[in-house]
N, C-alpha and C positions, 0 to 999 in steps of 0.2 A: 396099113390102117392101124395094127395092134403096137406097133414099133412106134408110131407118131404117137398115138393114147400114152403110149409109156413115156415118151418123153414130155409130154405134157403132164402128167403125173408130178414126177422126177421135176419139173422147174415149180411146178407150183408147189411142190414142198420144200425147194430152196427156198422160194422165195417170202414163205411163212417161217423159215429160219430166219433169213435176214433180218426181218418185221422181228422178230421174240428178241433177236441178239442186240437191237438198236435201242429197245425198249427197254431193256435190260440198264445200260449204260445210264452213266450219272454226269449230268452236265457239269465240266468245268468254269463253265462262264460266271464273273460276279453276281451274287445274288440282286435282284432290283425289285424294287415294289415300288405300288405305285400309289394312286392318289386314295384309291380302295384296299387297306390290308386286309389281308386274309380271316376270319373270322378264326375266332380260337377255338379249338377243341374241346369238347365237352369232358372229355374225362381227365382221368387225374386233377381232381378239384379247377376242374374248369380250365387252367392252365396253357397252353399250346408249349409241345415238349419241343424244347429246344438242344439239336447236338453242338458241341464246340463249334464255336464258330472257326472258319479258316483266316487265318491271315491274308487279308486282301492286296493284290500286288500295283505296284504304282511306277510308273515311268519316269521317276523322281530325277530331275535335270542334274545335269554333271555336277554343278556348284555347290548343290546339296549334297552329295554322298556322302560323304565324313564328316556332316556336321550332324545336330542333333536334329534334324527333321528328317534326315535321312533316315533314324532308327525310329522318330515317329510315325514316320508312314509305313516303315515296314511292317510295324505293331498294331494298324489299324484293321478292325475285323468286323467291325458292324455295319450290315449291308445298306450300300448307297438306297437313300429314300426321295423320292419327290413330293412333296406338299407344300401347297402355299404357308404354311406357318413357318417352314422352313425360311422360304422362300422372304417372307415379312423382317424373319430376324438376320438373314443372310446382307440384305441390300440394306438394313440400319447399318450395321458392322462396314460396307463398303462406303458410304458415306461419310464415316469416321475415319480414314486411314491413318491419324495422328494416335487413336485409341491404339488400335492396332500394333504401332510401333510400340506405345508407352507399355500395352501387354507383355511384349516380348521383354525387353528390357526386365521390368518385374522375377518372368519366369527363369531369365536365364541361370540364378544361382541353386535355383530349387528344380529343375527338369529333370535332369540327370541322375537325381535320386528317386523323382518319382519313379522314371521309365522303371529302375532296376526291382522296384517293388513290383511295377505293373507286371515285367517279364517276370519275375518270382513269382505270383498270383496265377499269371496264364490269364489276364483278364484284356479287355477290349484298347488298345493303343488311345482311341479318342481319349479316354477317363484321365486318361493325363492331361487334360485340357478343362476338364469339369474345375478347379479353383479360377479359370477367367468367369465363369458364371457367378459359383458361389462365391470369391471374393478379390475376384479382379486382379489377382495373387499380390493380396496383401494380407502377408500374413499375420497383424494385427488387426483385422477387421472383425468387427466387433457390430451384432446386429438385436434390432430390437425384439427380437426374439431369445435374445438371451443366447446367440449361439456364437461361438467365436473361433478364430485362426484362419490357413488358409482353407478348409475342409468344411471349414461352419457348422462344426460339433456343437449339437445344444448340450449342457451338463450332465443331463441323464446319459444319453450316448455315449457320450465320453465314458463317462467310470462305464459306461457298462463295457467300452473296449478298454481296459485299464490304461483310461485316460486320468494322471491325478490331479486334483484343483483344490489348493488350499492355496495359505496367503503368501507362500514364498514364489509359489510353482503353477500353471495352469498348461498342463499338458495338451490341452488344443491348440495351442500355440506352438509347440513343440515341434517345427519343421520333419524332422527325425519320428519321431514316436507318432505325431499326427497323420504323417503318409502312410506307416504299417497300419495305421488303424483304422482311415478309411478306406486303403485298399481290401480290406481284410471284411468288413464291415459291406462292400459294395459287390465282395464275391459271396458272400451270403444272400444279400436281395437276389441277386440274381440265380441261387439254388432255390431261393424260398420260393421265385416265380418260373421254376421250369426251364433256368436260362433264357429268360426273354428280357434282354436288357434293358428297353425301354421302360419295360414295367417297372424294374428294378432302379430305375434311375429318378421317373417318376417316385418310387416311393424315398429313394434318398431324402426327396426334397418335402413332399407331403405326409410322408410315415407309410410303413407298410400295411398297419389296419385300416390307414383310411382307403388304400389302392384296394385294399380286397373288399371294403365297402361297397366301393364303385365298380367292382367287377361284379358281386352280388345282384346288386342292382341290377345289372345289366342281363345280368343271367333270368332275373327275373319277369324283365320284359323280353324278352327271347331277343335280344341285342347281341352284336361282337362286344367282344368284350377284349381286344387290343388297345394297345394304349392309344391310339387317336380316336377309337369308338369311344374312350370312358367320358363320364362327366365327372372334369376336376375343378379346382381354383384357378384363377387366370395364370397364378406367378405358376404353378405346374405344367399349364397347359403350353405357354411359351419356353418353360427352363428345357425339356428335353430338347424340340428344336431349336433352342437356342446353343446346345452344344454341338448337336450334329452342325448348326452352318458355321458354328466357328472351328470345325473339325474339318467342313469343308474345303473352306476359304484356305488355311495351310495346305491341303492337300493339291488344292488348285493356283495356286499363288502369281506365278504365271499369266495364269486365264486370265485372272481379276486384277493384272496388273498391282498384284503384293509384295512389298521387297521383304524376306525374309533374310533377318539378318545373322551373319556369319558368326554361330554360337556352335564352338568344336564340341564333337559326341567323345567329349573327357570330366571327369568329376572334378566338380567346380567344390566343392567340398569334402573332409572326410570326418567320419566321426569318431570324439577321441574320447576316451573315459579318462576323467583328471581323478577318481578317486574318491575325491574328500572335499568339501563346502571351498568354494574358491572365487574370489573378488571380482567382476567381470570384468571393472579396468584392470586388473592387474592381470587378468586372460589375456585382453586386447594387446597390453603393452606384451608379455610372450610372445603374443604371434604376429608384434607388428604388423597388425591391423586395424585401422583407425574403428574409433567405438561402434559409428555410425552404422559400419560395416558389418562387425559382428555382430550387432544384435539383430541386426536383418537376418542374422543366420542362427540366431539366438532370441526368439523373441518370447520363450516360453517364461523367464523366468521375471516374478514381479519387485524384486528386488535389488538392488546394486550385486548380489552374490548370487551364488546356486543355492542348492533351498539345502539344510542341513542336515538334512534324513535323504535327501537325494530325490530325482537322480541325478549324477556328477558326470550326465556326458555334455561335450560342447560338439558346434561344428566345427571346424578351424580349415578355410582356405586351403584347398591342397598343395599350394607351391609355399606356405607356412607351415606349415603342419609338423614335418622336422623337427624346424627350429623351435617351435610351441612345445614340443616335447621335449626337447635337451633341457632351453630357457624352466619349465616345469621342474624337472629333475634337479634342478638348481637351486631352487626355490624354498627358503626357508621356510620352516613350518609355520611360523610366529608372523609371516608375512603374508598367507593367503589370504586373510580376512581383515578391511578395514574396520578395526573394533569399534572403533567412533562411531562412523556410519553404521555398523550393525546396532550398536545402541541406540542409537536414535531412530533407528526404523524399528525395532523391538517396540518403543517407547510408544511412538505414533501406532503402531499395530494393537498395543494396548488401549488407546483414546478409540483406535477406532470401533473397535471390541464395545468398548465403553457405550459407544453411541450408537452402536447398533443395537446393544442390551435395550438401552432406552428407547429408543425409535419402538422397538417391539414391543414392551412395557406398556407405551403411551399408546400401541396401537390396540392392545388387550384392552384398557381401559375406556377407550374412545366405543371400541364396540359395545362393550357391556352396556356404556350411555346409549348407546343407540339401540341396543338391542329393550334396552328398559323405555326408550321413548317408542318404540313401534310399538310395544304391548299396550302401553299408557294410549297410543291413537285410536287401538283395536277398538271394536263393539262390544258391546252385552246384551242380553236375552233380559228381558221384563216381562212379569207374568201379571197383567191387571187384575187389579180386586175389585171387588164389588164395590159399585157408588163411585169407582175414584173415574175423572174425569183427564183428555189429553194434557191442559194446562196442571192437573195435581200428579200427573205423571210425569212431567217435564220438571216441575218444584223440585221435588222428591231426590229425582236422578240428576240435579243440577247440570239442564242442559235448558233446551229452546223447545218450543212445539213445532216450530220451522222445521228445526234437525231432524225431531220424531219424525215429520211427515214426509219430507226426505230422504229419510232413510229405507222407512217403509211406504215410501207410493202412496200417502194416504191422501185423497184427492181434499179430506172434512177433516174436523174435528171429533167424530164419531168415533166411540172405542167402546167395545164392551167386557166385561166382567171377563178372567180366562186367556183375552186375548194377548199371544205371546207378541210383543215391539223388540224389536231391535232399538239400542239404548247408543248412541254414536258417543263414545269418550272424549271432552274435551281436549286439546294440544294444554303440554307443560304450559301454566302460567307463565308470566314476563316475572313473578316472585319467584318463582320456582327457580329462573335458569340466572336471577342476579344470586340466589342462596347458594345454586350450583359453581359457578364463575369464581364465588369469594372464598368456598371453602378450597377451589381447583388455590386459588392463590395463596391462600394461607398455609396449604401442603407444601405449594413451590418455597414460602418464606422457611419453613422450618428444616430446608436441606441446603448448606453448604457443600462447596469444593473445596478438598485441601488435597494442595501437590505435594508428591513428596521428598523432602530433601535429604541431602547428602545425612550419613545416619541415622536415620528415621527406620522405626520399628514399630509394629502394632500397638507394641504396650507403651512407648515415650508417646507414640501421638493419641494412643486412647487417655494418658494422665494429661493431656493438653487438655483435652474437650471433655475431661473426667467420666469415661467410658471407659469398658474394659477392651483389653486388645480383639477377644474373637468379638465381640461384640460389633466393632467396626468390620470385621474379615466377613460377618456373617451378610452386613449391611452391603459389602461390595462382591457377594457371591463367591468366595473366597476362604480358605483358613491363614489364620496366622502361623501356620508353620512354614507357609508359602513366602517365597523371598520378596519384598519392595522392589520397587526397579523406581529410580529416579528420574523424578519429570511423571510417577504415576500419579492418576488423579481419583481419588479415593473421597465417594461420597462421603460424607459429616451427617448425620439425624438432627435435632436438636429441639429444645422442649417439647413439648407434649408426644412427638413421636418418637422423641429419644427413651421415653418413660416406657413408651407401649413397647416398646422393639425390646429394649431391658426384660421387661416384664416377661414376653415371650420368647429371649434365647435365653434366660436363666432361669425363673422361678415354674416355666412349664417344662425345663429340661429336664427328664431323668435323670439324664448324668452326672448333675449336680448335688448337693446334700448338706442340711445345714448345720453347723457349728458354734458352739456359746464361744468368746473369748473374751480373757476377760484384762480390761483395761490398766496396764500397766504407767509407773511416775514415769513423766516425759513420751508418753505418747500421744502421736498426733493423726487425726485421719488419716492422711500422707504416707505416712508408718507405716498404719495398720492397713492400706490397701497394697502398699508393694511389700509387704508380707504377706498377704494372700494371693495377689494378682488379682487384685477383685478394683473395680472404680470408684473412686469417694461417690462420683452420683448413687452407687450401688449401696453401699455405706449407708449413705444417709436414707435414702430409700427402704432398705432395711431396719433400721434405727430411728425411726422418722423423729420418736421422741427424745431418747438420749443423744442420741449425735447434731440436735439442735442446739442444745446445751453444748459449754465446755466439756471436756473429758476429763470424769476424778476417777486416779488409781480405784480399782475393786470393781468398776462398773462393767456389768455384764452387756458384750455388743452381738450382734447375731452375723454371721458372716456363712454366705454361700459361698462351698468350694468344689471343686471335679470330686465326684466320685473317687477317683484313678487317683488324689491326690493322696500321697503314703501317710503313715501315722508318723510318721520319723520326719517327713517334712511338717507336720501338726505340730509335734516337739521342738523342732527346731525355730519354727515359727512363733512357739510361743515364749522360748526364752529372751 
């Protein structure tokens, strides 16, 4: 009896080892969730802490091994999900198998560089797949939100991962610099949210303030707050499942009856730094690669060349690439850049400057008008006096007793002594907005365009239009020490605003200072302003009475000059 006790002892304490040691262990099997995720953890700001994910493994058919889906799938780590929104954007995509195709095609000359970021990052294999969402991998895609390339960096993003965008170069576009920067950029969301990629992907597309908004929120009606619990925008609520099922769909290609096509796991491209500002056909012709071709693999930059402050890397086809370096090396200095075409796009980037200035100008102006027509519609406060009656209240304030009553609810004509009305201000008269109209046009009449031609300097075209050279430089936001470029188009003032613009960059300048000189035989306006550098309109303007009259030897003229201008040039000038 005591021999059996003890063996039964002795198994039941096996068999609560067994139970601790089973309990213990960590399931190997892919992670799966289902149509209810998990509600997120409360702490660490709310968050659910996510460890690395593992690399999920796939029974990837022979034909694939050595191509690039081979190493996509082996890179894939975010756990298989069931939901119908999946499910919604999975069977659109299978409806389509022509898209499909046209996708692949697209991605082949750009995968190969992403994966090697993705493996550098350590981040999720799908993400290599996120530009079929964001821009169908066209890497000029350009969206009405202002965001562009294949990653669909809006501006701000961009510079803030030093993305640069000026008028030569727009770094989201930048196949190369735009993959380090949204990989870089999508392993951040995914720190900021605890490693929970969904969230992180969701905020790719919506901002990461808005996701924690809606996490908030959620927190606050005592909700999950995982990304299929939030409430987002529709384009949010579809983009994450829409990645996952076109993550799926390669992964299962087979099932779905997908033919993936035979795209070798080798770089389709390398990148080469040329240095120094360089022609793009004259890239193209290096690496004998027709243009069409390179700029697919080059789409960053906005000009015929590379930008001239840089950066100077290209892609260049890897079975050219060699030869693009030798052909480089060869390459006269004097030959990188078409100077024609760079002139002519300098030229055109100047007009557009130009007309950007203005658009902005006329739009500062336009609201002032508006800004001054809302005050003009606004109300005012009336305090009635004694005796005065609705209709000697409506006279007064040159309105209606209608409006009065209108305004204030009044059912009568009844007002008494004290009482505050609201006073409705009539809209601009039809006089008002023809005085407005005529004067807008007689501003427009008193501004000329002059282009400028081969020898053309500040001071020969200010003695055209008898103005002085800064005079005009001041008018086109500019100084005259700054070079002409030909074919530039250079505002003109003329009467009455050529006076006031006079009046206020010389006689209210400091800098200036003025001078008796006195009128020598055979002197002519003409003379005496390109001895000063000063304009005969300035001249006469100055002189209003003498320099109406002929000029006699001894006549004293008044002439404004620089400050800075030497006494040794006053002597020289006056001999």
């Amino acid at each position: 009896m005591h021999v059996n006790f003890n063996r039964s002892v002795r198994f039941l304490l096996l068999l609560i080892s067994l139970i601790a040691t089973g309990c213990s262990q960590t399931s190997k099997d892919s992670l799966s969730i289902n149509d209810q995720p998990p509600t997120s953890s409360y702490q660490d700001n709310s968050y659910a802490k996510h460890s690395l994910l593992p690399r999920r493994k796939f029974n990837t058919p022979l034909a694939y091994k050595n191509t690039i889906w081979g190493r996509l799938l082996s890179l894939y780590s975010l756990p298989e999900i069931n939901n119908p929104r999946i499910d919604r954007e999975l069977n659109w995509y299978l409806q389509h198998p022509t898209d499909l195709a046209v996708l692949q095609e697209r991605a082949e000359p750009y995968l190969h560089l992403i994966l090697d970021e993705i493996e550098a990052k350590n981040i999720p294999g799908e993400l290599a797949l996120l530009p079929v969402v964001e821009s169908a991998f066209l890497p000029d895609a350009y969206s009405k939100s202002d965001a562009s390339g294949l990653w669909q960096f809006v501006p701000a993003t961009g510079r803030m991962y030093g993305l640069k965008q000026n008028a030569w170069y727009d770094g989201r576009r930048d196949i190369y610099a735009s993959t380090k920067a949204a990989t870089a950029y999508l392993k951040h969301l995914s720190e900021t949210f605890d490693g929970d990629w969904l969230l992180a992907l969701a905020s790719y597309n919506y901002g990461k303030g808005n996701v924690r908004k809606s996490i908030e929120k959620n927190e606050d009606l005592n909700l999950p707050t995982d990304y299929w619990s939030l409430s987002l925008p529709e384009e949010t609520l579809n983009y994450v499942p829409r990645l996952l099922a076109i993550a799926r769909i390669f992964a299962n290609a087979e099932k779905y009856n997908i033919h993936l096509q035979n795209i070798p796991n080798k770089p389709y491209c390398e990148v080469v730094d040329v240095n120094y500002q360089l022609d793009l056909n004259k890239a193209a012709e290096l690496a004998n690669t027709p243009l069409n071709e390179f700029l697919k693999l080059n789409p960053g930059f906005n000009r015929s060349s590379t930008a001239p402050e840089g950066p100077h890397h290209l892609l260049i086809p890897v079975a050219q690439a060699q030869t693009f370096k030798q052909n480089l090396a060869q390459l006269p200095y004097d030959d990188r850049v078409d100077l024609k075409r760079y002139h002519e796009e300098t030229v055109a980037q100047i007009r557009h400057d130009a007309t950007v200035a203005q658009k902005r100008d006329d739009e500062a102006v336009q609201k002032r008008h508006d800004e001054a027509q809302a005050k003009a519609a606004s109300s005012h406060q009336y305090k009635v006096k004694s005796g005065e009656s609705l209709l000697a209240v409506a006279f007064k304030n040159h309105t209606t007793v209608k409006s009065i009553q209108q305004a204030n609810h009044l059912a009568g004509n009844s007002v008494h002594s004290g009482m505050i009305l609201k006073i409705p201000t009539q809209n601009i008269s039809a006089d008002d907005t023809k005085l407005t109209a005529k004067a807008s046009k007689n501003n427009a009449s008193n501004t000329q365009i002059y282009v400028v031609k081969k020898g053309d300097t500040f001071w020969n075209i200010g003695q055209k239009f008898s103005v002085s050279g800064e005079t005009i430089a001041e008018w086109n936001k500019t100084t005259s020490k700054n070079a002409l470029v030909l074919g530039q188009k250079l505002t003109i003032k003329t009467g009455k605003q050529q006076l006031t613009a006079a009046l206020s960059t010389k006689e209210t300048n400091s800098s200036y200072r003025s001078i008796s000189y006195t009128v020598k035989q055979g002197d002519s306006l003409a003379q005496i302003s390109r001895k000063f550098h000063v304009s005969m309109a300035d001249l006469r303007k100055w002189n209003s009475h003498e320099a109406s009259k002929s000029l006699v030897p001894g006549k004293k003229l008044k002439v404004m000059v620089n400050a800075t201008y030497s006494e040794n040039s006053l002597v020289r000038s006056a001999l």
